[in-house]
C-alpha positions in Angstrom: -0.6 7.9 0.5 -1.5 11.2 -1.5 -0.7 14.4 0.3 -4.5 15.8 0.5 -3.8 17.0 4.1 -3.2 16.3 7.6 -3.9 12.6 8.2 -7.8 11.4 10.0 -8.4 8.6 12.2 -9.9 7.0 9.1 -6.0 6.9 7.3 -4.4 5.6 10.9 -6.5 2.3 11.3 -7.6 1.9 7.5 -4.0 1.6 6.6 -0.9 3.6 8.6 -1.5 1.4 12.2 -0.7 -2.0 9.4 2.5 0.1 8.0 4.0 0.9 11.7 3.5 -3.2 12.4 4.7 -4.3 8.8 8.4 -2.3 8.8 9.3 -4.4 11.4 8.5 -7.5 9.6 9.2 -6.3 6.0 12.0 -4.3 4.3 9.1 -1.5 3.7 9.0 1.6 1.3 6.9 4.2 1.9 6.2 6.9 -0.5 3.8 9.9 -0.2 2.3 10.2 -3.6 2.6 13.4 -5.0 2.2 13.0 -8.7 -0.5 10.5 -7.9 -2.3 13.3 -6.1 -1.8 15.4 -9.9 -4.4 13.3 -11.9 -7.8 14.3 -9.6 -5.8 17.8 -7.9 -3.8 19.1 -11.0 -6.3 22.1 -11.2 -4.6 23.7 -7.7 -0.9 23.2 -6.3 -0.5 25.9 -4.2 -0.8 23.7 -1.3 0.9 20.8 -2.1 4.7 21.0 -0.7 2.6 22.0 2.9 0.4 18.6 2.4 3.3 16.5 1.6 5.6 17.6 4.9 2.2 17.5 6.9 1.8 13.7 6.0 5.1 12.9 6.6 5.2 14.3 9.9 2.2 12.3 10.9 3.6 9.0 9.4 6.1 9.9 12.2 4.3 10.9 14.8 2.4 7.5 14.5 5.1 5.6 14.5 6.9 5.2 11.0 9.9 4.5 12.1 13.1 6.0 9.4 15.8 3.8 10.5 13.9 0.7 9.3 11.4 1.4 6.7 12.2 3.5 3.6 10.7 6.7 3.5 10.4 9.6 0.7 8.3 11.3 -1.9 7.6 10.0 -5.5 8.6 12.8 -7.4 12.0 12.5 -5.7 12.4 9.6 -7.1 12.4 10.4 -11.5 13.1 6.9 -11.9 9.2 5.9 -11.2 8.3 7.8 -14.0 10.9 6.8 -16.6 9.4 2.8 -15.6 5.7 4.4 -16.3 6.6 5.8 -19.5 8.2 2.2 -20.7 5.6 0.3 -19.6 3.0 2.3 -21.4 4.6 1.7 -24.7 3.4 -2.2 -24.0 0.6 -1.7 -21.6 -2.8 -2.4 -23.7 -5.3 0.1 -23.7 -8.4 -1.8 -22.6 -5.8 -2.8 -19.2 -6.6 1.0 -18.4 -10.4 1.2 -19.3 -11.3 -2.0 -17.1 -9.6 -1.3 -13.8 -12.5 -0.5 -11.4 -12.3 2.9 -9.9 -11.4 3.9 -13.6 -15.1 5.1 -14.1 -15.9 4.8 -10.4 -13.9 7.8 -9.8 -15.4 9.8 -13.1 -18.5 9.3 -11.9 -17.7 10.4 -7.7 -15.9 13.4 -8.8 -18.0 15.0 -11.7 -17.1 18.1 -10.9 -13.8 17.6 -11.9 -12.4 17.3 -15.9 -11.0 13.7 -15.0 -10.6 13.1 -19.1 -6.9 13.3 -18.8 -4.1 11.1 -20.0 -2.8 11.3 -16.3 -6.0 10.2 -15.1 -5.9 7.3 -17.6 -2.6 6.0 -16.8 -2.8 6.3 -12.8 -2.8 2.7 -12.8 0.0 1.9 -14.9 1.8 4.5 -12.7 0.9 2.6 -9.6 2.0 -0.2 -11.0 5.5 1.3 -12.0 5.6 2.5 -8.2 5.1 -1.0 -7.3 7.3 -2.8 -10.3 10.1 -0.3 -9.6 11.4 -2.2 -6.0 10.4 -5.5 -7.2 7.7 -5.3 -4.1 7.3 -9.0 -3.0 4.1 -8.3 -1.5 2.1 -5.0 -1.6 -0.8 -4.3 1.6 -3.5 -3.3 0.2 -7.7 -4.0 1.0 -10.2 -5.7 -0.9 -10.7 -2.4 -3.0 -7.2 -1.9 -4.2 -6.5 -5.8 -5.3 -7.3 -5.1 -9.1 -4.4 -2.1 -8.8 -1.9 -5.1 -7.5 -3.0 -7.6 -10.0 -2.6 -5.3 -13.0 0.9 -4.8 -11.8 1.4 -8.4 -12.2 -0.4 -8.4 -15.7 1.7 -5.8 -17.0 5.5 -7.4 -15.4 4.0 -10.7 -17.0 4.1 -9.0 -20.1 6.8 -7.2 -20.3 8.9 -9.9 -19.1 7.5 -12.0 -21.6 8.6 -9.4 -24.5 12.0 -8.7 -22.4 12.9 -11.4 -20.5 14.5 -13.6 -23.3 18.4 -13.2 -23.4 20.3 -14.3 -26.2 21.4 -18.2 -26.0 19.1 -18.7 -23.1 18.3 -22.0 -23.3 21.9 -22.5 -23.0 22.9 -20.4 -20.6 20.1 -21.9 -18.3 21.1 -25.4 -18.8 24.7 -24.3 -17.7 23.1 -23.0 -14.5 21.2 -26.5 -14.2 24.8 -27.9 -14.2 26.0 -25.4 -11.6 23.3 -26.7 -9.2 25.5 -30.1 -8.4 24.4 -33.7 -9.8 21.5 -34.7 -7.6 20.0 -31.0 -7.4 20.6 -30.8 -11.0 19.0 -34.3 -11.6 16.0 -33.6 -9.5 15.9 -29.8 -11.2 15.1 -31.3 -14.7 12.5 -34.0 -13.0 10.7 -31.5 -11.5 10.5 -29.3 -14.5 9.5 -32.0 -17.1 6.5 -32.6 -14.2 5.4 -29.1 -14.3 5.7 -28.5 -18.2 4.3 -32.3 -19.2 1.5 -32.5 -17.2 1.6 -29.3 -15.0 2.1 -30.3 -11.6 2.0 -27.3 -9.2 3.5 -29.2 -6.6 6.7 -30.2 -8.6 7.0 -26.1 -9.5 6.8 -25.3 -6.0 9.4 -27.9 -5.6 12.0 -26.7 -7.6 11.3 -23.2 -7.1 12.3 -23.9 -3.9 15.4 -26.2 -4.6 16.6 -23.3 -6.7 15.8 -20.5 -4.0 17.5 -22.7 -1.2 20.7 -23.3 -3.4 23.3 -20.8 -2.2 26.1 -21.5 -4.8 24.4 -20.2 -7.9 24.4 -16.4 -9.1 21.3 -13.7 -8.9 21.9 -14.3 -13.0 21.5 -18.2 -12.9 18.8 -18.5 -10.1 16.5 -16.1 -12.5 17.7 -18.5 -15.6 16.6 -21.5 -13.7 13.2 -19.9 -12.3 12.2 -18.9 -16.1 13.5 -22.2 -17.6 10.8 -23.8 -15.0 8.2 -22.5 -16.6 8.8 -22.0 -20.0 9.7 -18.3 -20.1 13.1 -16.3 -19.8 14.4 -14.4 -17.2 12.3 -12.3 -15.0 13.1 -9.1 -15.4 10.0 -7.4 -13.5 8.5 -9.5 -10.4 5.1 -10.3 -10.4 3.7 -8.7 -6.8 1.6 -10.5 -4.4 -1.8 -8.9 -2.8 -1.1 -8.9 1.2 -4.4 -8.6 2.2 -4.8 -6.4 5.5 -7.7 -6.5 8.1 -9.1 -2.9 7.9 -11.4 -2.3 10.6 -14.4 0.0 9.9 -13.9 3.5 11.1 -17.0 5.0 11.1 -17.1 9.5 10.5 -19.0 11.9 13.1 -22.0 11.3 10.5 -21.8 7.2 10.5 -20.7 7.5 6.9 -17.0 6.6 6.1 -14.7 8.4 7.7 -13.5 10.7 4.8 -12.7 14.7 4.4 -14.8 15.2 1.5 -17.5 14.1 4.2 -16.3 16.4 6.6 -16.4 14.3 8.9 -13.2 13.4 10.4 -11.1 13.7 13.4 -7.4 14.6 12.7 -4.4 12.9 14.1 -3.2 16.0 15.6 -6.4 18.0 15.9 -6.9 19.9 19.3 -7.9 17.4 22.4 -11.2 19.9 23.0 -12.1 20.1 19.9 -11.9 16.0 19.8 -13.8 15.9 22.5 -16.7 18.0 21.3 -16.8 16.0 18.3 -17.3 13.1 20.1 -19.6 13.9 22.2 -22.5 15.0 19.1 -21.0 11.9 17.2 -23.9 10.5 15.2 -25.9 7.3 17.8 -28.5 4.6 17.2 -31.1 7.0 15.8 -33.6 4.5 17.5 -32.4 6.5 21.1 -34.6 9.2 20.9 -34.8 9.2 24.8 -32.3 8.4 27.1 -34.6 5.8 28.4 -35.4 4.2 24.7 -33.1 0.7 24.4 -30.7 0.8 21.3 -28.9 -2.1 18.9 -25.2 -1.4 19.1 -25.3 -2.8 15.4 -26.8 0.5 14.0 -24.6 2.9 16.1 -21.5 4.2 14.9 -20.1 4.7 17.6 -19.9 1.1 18.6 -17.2 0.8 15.5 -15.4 2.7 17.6 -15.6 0.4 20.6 -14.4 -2.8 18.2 -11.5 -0.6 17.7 -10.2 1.5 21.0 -12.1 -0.9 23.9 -11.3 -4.4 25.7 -13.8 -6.9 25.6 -15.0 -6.2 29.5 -16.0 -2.3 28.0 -17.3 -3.3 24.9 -19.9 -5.6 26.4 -20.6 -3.0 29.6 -21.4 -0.6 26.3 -23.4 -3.5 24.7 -25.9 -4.3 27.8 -26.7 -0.7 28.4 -27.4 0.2 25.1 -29.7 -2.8 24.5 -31.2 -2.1 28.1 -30.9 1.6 28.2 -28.9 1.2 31.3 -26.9 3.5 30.0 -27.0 7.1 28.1 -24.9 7.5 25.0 -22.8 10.0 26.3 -22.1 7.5 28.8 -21.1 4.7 26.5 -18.9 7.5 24.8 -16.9 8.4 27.5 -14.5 5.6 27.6 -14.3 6.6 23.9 -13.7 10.3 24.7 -10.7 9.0 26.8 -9.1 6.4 24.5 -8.5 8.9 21.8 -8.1 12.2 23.2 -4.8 9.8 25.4 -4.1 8.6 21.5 -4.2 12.1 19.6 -2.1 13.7 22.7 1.0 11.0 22.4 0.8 11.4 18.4 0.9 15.6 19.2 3.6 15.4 21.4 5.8 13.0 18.9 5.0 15.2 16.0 5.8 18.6 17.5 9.9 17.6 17.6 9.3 17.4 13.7 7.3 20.9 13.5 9.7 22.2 15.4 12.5 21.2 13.4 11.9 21.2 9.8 15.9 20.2 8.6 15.0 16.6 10.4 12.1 16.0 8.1 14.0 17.2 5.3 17.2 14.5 6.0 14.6 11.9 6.9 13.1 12.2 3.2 16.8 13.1 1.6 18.0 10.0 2.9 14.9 7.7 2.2 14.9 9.1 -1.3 18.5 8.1 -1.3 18.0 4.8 -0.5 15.1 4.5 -2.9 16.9 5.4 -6.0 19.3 3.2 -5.1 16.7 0.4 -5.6 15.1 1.8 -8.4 18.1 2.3 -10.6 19.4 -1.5 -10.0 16.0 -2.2 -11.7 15.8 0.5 -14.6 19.3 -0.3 -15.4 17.8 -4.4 -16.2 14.9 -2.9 -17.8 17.1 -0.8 -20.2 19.3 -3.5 -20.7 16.7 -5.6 -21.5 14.9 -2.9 -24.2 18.1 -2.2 -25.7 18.5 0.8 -24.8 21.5 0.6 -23.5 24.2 -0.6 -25.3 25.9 -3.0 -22.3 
């Protein structure tokens, strides 16, 4: 996430309530994205350091949990930026111009000078953030699915400049040895499937004989993989799109939920100051009169219900809207209660981390430790394989 601020109701359900149920399925890294937030903010800084801690503290508050997931800040971490800078000297220029939000953005935020190199090359960047860990899968919606596959277009490419090793083709067929006579036997049948006459189910196959073999190296099982189909070794893994449910989370105005709306309620914001928000949030403009009958389809606020009521509420809401049975601050108040109970447990949890600062700060040292870690392993292949390094 970029660091624009304390975190919305909008940012919990769109994305962060996903993250807290992923880490425990997932080894998950979690990065606020500070230079990220430098191609649209580069014009003002000054409060930058204060949005970055106030995001991290409500990833904790919500339930982020530090001693399974992985998290830290981008810039703490040089090596996504070294990956950026390779991959641009192979990343085609039209890759850039053609992702989506390229000239979305441009034309949403006018009033900015978005004809930057940084603003350009945010997608490579995201892809380097991405390419860096070797990311198996990356959650994302429907919007952000053109990020993730030009990930995959650009570690197709470079592997396919990188990924061949001297004597490959040799070196593989050793590895084919090394997987014992029948695997071996059924290895090469399944390939010459796949390459002659491109069977999927015969790749799937051996993939999976190759993953399931335990007595071949991390070297060799990449040999045999890239031998499958034709390449070398994969150097950078292609990423796969893990498509999240995002439920609609409708602002105070019915719009998106969104702070250049202004109309959001904050994860930590003030339990009265919820409240009042709530209770002038925007209804079926049908209902000019208490006794007028409304369509929970055009009110807002029954995108709320979806999200904080059980079914027995949600249709007790439904009947006296379309009966005016009830008033809408009635059908609210269940709301009103869900939320403020929410927003009090995520205060409480995030006041031990206001309180004390140094944890944040050990939480993020340690998480960018960690991430590093995983990084290098990666930069050190990619150098290798660039010849820039002379083992």
């Amino acid at each position: 996430m970029r660091p624009t601020g304390r975190l919305h109701l909008g940012n919990y359900h769109g994305a962060l309530r996903n993250w807290i149920e992923l880490q425990y399925q997932y080894e998950c890294f979690f990065f606020v994205a500070d230079w990220h937030m430098l191609t649209t903010g580069y014009d003002d800084t000054s409060q930058l350091q204060e949005h970055t801690r106030d995001v991290l503290i409500d990833w904790l508050a919500a339930g982020l949990n530090p001693g399974v997931a992985t998290l830290f800040v981008q810039s703490h971490v040089p090596e996504h930026a070294e990956l950026h800078l390779l991959l641009s000297m192979v990343t085609p220029l039209g890759w850039l111009e053609r992702v989506p939000s390229y000239k979305d953005q441009q034309e949403q935020l006018k009033e900015k000078d978005l004809a930057t190199y940084g603003f350009l090359g945010y997608p490579l960047l995201q892809s380097a953030d991405i390419l860096v860990y070797r990311a198996a899968y990356v959650p994302v919606g429907e919007d952000q699915v053109a990020h993730v596959e030009l990930a995959r277009e650009t570690a197709r490419r470079f592997n396919h400049l990188y990924g061949k090793e001297p004597d490959f083709e040799a070196k593989a067929e050793r590895a084919v040895k090394g997987l014992g006579g029948r695997n071996a036997t059924n290895y090469r049948q399944l390939r010459r499937r796949y390459q002659e006459s491109g069977d999927k189910e015969a790749l799937e196959r051996a993939q999976a004989l190759v993953h399931s073999n335990s007595r071949i190296t991390l070297a060799d099982r990449e040999r045999l993989l890239g031998f499958l189909e034709g390449s070398g070794v994969s150097i950078l893994a292609e990423p796969q799109v893990l498509l999240t449910a995002t439920p609609k989370v409708p602002g105070l105005d019915g719009r998106k939920m969104s702070k250049s709306y202004g109309n959001t309620i904050g994860l930590r914001e003030e339990p009265e100051a919820v409240v009042q928000k709530l209770r002038t949030m925007q209804t079926d403009p049908a209902r000019v009169r208490r006794t007028d009958p409304g369509d929970p389809d055009k009110c807002p606020v029954w995108d709320l219900h979806k999200i904080y009521s059980d079914e027995a509420t949600r249709n007790w809401a439904s009947a006296g809207c379309r009966s005016a049975g009830i008033g809408c601050l009635d059908c609210k108040q269940p709301l009103i209660e869900r939320i403020v109970e929410e927003i009090n447990g995520m205060r409480r949890r995030a006041q031990e981390f206001e309180d004390n600062p140094e944890l944040v700060r050990s939480i993020v040292a340690e998480g960018g430790g960690k991430a590093r870690e995983a990084a290098r392993q990666t930069l050190d292949e990619v150098r290798r394989a660039m010849h820039l390094r002379a083992d």
